[in-house]
MIKENU-539495 format. One record per residue (C-alpha): residue number from 1; residue in one letter; x, y, z. Coordinates in nm, 4 decimals, always signed. Layout:
BEGIN
nr;rest;xx;yy;zz
NUM;A;X;Y;Z
...
//
This chain:
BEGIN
nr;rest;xx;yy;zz
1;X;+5.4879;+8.1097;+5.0506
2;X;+5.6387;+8.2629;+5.3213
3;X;+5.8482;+8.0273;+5.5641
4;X;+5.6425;+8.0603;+5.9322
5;X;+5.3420;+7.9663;+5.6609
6;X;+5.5279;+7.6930;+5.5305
7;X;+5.6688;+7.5521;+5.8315
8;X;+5.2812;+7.5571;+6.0625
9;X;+5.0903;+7.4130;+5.7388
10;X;+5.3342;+7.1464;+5.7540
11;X;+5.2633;+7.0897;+6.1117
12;X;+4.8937;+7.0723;+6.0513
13;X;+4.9293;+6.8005;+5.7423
14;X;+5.1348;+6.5643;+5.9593
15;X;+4.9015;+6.5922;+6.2363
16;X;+4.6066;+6.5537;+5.9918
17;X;+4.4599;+6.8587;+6.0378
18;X;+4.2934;+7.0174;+5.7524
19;X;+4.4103;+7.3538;+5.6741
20;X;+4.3794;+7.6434;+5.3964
21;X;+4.6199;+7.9183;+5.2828
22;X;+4.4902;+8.2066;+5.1786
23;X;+4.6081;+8.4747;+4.9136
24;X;+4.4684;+8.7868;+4.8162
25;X;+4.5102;+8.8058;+4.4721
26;X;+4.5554;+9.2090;+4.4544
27;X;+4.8483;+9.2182;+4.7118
28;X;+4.9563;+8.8663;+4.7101
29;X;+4.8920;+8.8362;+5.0780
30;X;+4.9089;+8.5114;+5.2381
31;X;+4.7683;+8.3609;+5.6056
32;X;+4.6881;+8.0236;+5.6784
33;X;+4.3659;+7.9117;+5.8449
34;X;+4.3568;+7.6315;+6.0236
35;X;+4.0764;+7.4143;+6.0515
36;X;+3.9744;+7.4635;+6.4211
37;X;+3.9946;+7.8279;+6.3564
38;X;+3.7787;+7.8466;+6.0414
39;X;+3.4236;+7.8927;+6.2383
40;X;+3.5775;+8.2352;+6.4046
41;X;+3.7236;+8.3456;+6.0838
42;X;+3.6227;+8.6635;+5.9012
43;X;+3.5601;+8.4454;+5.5774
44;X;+3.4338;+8.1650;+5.7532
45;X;+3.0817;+8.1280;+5.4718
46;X;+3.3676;+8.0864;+5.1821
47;X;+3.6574;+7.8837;+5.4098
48;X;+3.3984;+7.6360;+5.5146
49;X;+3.2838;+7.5954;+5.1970
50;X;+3.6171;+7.5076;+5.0601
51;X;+3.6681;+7.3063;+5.3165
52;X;+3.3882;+7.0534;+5.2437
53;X;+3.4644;+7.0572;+4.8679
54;X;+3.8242;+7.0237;+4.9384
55;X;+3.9402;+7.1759;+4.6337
56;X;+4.0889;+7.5053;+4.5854
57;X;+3.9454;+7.7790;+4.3822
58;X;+3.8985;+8.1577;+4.3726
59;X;+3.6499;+8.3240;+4.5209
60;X;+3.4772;+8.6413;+4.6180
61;X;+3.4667;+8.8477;+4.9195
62;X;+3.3381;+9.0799;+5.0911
63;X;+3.7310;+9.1976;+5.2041
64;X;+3.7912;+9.1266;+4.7956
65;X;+3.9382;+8.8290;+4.5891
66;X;+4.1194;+8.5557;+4.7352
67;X;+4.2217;+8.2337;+4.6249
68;X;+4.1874;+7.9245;+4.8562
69;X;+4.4447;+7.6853;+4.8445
70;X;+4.2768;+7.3731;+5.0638
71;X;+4.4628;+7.0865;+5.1998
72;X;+4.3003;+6.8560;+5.3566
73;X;+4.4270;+6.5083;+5.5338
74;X;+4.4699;+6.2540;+5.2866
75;X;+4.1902;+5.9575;+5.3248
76;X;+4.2905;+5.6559;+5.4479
77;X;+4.2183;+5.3179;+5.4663
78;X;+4.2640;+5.0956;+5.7981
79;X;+4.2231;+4.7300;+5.7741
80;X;+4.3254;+4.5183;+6.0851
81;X;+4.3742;+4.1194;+5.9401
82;X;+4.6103;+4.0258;+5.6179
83;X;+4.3769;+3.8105;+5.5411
84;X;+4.2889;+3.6933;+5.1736
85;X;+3.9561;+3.9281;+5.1666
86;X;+4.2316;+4.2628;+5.3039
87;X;+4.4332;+4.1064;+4.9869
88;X;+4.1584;+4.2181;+4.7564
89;X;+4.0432;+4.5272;+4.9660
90;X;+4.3459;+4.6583;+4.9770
91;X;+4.4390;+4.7047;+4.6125
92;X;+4.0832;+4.8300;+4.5448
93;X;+4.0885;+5.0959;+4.8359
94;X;+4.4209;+5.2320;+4.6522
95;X;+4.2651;+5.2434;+4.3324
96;X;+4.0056;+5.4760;+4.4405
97;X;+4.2487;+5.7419;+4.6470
98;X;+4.2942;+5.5804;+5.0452
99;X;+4.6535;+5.5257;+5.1915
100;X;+4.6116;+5.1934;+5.3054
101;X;+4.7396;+5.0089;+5.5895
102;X;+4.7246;+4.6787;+5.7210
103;X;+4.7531;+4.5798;+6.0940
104;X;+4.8107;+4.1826;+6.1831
105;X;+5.0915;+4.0669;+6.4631
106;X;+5.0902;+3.7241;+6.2743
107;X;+5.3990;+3.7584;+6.1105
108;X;+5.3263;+3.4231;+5.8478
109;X;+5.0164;+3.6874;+5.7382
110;X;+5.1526;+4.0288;+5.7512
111;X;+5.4187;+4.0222;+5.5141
112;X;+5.5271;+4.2269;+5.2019
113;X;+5.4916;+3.9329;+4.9914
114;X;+5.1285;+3.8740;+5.0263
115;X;+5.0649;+4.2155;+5.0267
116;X;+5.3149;+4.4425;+4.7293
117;X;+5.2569;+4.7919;+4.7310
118;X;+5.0753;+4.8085;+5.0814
119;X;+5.1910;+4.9421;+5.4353
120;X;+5.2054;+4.6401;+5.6399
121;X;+5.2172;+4.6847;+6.0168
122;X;+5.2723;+4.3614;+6.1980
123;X;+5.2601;+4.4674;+6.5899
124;X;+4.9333;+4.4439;+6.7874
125;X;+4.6975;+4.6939;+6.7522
126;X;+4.7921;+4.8790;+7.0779
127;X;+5.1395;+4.9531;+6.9340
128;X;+5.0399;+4.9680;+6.5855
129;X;+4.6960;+5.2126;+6.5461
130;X;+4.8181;+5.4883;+6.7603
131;X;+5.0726;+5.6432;+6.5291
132;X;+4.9058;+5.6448;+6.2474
133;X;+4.6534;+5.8896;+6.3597
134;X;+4.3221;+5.7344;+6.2806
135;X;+4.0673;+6.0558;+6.2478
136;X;+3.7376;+6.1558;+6.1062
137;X;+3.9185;+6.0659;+5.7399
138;X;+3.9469;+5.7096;+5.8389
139;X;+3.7647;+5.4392;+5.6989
140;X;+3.8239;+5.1075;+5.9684
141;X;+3.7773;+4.7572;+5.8523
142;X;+3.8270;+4.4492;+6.0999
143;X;+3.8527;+4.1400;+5.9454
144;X;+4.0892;+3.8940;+6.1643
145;X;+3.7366;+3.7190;+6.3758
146;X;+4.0143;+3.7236;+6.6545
147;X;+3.8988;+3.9199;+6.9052
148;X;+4.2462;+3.9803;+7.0987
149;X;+4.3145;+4.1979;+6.8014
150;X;+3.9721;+4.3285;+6.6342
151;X;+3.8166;+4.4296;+7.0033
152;X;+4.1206;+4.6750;+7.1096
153;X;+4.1343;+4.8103;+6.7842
154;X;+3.7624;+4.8556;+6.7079
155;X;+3.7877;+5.0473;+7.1028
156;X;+4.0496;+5.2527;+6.9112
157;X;+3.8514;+5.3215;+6.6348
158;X;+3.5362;+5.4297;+6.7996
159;X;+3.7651;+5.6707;+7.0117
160;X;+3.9025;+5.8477;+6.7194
161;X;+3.5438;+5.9475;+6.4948
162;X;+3.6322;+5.7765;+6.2269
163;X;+3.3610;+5.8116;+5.9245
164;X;+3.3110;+5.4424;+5.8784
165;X;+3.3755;+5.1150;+6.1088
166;X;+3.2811;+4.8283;+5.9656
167;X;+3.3620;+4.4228;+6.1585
168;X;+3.3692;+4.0719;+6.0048
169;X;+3.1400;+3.8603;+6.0808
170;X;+2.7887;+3.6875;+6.1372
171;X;+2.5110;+3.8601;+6.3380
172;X;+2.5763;+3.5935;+6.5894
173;X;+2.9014;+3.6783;+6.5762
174;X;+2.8543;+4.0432;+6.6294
175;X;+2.6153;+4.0028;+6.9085
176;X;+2.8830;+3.8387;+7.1228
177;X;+3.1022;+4.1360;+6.9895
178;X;+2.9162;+4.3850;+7.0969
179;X;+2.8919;+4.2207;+7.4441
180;X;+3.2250;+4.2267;+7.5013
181;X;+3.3196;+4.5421;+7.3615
182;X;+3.0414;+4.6908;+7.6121
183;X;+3.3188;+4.6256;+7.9027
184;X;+3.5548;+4.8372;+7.7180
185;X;+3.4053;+5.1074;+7.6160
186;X;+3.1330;+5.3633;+7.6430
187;X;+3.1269;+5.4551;+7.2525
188;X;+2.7963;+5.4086;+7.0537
189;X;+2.8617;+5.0515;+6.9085
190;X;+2.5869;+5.0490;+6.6939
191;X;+2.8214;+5.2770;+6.4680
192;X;+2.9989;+4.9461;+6.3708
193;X;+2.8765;+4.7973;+6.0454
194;X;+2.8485;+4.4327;+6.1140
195;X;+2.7464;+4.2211;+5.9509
196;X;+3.0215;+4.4122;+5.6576
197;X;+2.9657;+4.5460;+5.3514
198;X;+2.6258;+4.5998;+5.1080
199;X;+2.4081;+4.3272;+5.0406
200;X;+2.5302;+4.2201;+4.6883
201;X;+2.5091;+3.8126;+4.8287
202;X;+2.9296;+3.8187;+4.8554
203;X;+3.0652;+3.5232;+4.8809
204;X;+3.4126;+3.4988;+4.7417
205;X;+3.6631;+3.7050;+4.9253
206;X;+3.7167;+3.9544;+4.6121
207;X;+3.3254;+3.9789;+4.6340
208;X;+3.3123;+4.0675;+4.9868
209;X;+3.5856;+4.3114;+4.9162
210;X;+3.3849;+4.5063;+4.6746
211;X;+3.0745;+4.4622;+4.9151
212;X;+3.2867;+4.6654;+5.1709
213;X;+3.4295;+4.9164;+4.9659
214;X;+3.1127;+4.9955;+4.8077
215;X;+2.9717;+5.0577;+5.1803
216;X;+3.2705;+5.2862;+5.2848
217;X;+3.1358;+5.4638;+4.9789
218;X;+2.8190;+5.4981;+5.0661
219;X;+2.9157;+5.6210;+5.3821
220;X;+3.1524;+5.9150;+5.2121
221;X;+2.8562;+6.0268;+5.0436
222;X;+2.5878;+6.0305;+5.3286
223;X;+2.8702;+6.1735;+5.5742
224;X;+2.9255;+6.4250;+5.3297
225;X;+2.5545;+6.5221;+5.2724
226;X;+2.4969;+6.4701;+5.6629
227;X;+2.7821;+6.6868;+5.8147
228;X;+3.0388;+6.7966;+5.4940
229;X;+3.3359;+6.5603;+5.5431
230;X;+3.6188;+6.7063;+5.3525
231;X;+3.7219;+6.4594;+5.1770
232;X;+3.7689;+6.4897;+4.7859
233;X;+3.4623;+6.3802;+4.5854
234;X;+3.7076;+6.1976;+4.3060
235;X;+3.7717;+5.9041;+4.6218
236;X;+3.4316;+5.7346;+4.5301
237;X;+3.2709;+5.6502;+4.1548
238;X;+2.9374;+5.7383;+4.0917
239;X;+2.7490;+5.4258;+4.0815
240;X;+2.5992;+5.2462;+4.4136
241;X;+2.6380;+4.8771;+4.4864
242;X;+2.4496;+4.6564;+4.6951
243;X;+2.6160;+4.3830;+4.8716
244;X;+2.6393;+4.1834;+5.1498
245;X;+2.9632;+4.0405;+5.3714
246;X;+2.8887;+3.8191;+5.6306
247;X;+3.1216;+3.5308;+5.7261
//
């Protein structure tokens, strides 16, 4: 791979920008498409394509054969609380693919101790979401009930597309929520899954865990059928599960 190549693709990954190299495997060929330049590209049909699968593979042309080398923005996993429910989401959100951070300013919560393995972040949301470039290959999860640090960072949230938003909490709980986030914003709240997670009856934290990772699946998939999301099918099993997460 030539360097210019090199050097722009690995702008686009640490912006998290999806992006695709490709080769033409008679000359050897290379250019890199971004994603934000795929719909005016001469292989659009077969670039968009790879871009939704997100795997690369060879294919055929009408300027001959090419091979598409996709990268797209790894998945990640956002949860704002280190609470004892992020404790069991957290490991289970790795296990199926996300890079997963958690956001708290409590200090006696956040800590690498209670959470081995895991990006911990203990600043406010303000100084804590906007580096990490939350995008449509986001998956949000507030779970702290403390609205000086779920409100600002569900605002954030609903400002950057993410495929799935999700809140702790009761319907009750919610309602008042969504009242106050009304002052803040002018994003469609009813995007925010609340109360969280499938109906499965969860009641242990571990239980509500899998209740919301089961819904961040099932958001993948009908994101994915909806308007292709490229994120790689492997993230999410199979099987559906119901549940429900309301605290």
């Amino acid at each position: 791979m030539k360097l210019d190549i090199l050097t722009t693709l690995n702008a686009e990954r640490a912006a998290r920008r999806a992006a695709i190299v490709v080769t033409d495997v008679t000359s050897g060929d290379q250019r890199l498409v971004k994603a934000a330049d795929i719909a005016k590209d001469p292989l659009r049909t077969v670039l968009a394509e790879g871009l939704c699968t997100g795997k690369s593979h060879m294919a055929e042309t009408s300027a001959g054969r090419v091979f598409l080398t996709v990268y797209v923005p790894a998945p990640q996993l956002v949860i704002t609380g280190a609470v004892h429910i992020s404790q069991a989401l957290a490991p289970i959100g790795k296990m199926l693919g996300y890079d997963v951070t958690i956001v708290d300013p409590r200090t006696a919560f956040a800590s690498p101790e209670r959470f081995p393995d895991v990006k911990v972040i203990a600043e406010w949301p303000d100084t804590a979401l906007p580096p990490l470039n939350v995008d449509r290959y986001t998956a949000f999860v507030a779970l702290t009930h403390d609205p000086k640090i779920d409100d600002p960072a569900l605002v954030h949230a609903l400002s950057r597309d993410c495929f799935y938003i999700g809140a702790l909490g009761s319907r009750k709980t919610h309602a008042r929520r969504i009242e106050r986030l009304k002052e803040q914003t002018n994003a469609d709240l009813s995007r925010i899954h609340a109360p969280i997670g499938l109906d499965i009856g969860a009641v242990s934290p571990a239980e509500i865990a899998v209740a919301i990772m089961a819904q961040i699946t099932e958001r993948l998939h009908e994101e994915s059928e909806a308007d292709p999301l490229p994120i790689p099918p492997p993230l999410a099993g199979e099987s559906r599960v119901g549940a429900k997460a309301a605290s």
